[in-house]
C-alpha positions as CSV (number, residue, x, y, z in Angstrom):
1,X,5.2,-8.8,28.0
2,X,3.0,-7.7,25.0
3,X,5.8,-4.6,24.7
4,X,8.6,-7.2,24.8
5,X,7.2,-9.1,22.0
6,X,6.2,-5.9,19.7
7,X,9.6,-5.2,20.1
8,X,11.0,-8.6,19.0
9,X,8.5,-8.7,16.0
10,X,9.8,-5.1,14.7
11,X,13.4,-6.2,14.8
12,X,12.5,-9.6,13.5
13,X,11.1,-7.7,10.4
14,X,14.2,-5.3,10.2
15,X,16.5,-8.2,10.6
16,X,14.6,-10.1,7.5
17,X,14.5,-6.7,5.4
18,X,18.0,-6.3,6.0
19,X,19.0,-10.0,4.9
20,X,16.7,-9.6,1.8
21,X,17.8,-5.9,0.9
22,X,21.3,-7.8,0.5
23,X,19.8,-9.2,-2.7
24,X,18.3,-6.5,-4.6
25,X,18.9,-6.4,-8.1
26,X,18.7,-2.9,-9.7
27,X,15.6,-3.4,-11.6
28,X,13.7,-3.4,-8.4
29,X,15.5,0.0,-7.2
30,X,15.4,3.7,-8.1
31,X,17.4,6.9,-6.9
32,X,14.2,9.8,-6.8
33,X,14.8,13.4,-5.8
34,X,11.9,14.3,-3.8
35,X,11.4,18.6,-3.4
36,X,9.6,18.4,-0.3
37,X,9.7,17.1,3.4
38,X,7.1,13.9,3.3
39,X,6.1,11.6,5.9
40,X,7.0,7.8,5.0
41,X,5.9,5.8,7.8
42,X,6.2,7.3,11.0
43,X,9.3,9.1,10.0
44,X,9.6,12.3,8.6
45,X,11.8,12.5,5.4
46,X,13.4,16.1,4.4
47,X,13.7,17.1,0.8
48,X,16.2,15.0,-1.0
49,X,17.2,12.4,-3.0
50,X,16.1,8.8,-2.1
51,X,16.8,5.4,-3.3
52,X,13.5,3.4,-3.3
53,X,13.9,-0.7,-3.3
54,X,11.7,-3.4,-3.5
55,X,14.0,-6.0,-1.6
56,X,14.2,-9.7,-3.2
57,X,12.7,-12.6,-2.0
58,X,14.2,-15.1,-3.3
59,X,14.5,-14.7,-7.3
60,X,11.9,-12.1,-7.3
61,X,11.5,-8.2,-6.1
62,X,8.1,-8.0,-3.8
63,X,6.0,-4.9,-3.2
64,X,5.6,-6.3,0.4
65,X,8.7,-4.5,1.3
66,X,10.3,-0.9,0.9
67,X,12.9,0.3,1.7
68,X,14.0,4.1,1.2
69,X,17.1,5.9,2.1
70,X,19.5,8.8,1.5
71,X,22.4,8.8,-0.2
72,X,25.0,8.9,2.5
73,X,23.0,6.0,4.5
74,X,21.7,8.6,7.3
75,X,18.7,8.3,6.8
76,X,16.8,4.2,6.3
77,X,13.5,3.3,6.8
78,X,11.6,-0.1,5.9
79,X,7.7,0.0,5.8
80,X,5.4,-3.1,5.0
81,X,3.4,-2.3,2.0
82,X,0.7,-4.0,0.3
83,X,1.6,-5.4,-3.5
84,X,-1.0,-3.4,-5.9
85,X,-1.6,-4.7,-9.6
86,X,-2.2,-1.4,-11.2
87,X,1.5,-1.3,-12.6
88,X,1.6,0.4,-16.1
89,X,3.5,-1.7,-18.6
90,X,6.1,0.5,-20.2
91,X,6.1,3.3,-17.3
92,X,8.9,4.3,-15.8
93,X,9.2,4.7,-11.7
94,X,6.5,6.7,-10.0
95,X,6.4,7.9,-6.7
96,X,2.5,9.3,-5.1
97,X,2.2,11.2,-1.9
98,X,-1.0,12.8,-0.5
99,X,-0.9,16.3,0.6
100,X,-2.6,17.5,3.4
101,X,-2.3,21.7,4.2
102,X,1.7,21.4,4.2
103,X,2.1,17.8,5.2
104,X,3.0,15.0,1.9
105,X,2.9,11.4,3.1
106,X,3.9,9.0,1.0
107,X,1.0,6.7,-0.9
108,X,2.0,4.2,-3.1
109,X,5.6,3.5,-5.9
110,X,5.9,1.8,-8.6
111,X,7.4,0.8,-12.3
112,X,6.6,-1.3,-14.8
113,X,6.7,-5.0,-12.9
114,X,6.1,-4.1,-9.5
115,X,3.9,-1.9,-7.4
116,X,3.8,-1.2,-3.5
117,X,0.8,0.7,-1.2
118,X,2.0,2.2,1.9
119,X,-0.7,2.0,5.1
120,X,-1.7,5.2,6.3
121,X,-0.5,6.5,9.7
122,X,-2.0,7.7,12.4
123,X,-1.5,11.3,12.0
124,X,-2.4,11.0,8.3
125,X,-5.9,9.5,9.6
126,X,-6.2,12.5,11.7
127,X,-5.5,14.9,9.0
128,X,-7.9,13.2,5.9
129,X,-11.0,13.4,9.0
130,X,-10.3,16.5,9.9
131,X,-10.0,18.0,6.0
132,X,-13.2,15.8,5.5
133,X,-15.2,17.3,7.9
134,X,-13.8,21.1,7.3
135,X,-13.9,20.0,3.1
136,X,-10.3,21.3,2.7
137,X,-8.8,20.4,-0.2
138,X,-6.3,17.5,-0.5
139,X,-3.8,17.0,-3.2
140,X,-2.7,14.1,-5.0
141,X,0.7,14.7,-5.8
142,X,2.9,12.0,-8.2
143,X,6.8,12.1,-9.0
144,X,8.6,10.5,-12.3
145,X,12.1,9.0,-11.7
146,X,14.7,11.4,-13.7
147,X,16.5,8.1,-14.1
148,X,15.9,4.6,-13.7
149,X,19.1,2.9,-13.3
150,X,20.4,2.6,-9.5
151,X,23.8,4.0,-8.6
């Protein structure tokens, strides 16, 4: 029963990004090209170029929601993020992963109005305890959007 209703919750929230990706504007979405595999979520996302959305609510973009996808649609994922306030006015879009050995995973976006925090996964739990314990070191790594405006 509690499998049943996980289930129905995770499409539930698919269902609602979908209906609220509908309304994006393009001032809440950016195409990125990203030169490394990266983890976003619990999907793994090869080098390439992504769009990154904050879906509308409404009148208004939230970080609560992101969505990121390829170019030719192969490729979608929605994550729940948390909103973060340290936006930069005047910045363009920037993208921050955490790298681990040879794994990125995706940390937080943002631009100049909004800002989204991505939760960590499990593996990416795993991996910052066991570089804590073995004091590897782990890399902060940030992208800039070559362009702003979405195709």
């Amino acid at each position: 029963m509690k499998r049943v209703l996980a289930v129905l919750v995770v499409l539930s929230a698919l269902i609602f990004g979908f209906a609220i990706g509908a309304q994006a504007g393009p001032e809440s979405r950016v195409w990125i090209n990203i030169p490394f595999a990266f983890q976003a979520g619990d999907q793994l996302m090869p080098a390439g170029q992504y769009l990154f959305e904050f879906p509308r609510t409404g009148n208004f973009a939230s970080g609560s929601l992101l969505k990121i996808a390829t170019q030719d649609g192969s490729i979608c994922q929605h994550l729940l993020s948390r909103t973060i306030q340290d936006v930069t006015k005047d910045a363009d879009w920037q993208v921050s992963f955490t790298k681990y050995g040879d794994f990125y995973f995706l940390t937080k976006i943002r631009n100049n109005d909004l800002g989204a925090e991505v939760s960590k996964t499990r593996k990416e739990k795993e991996l910052a305890a066991e570089y804590m314990q073995s004091l590897k070191p782990v890399a902060a790594v940030e992208l800039k959007a070559t362009h702003s405006k979405a195709r």
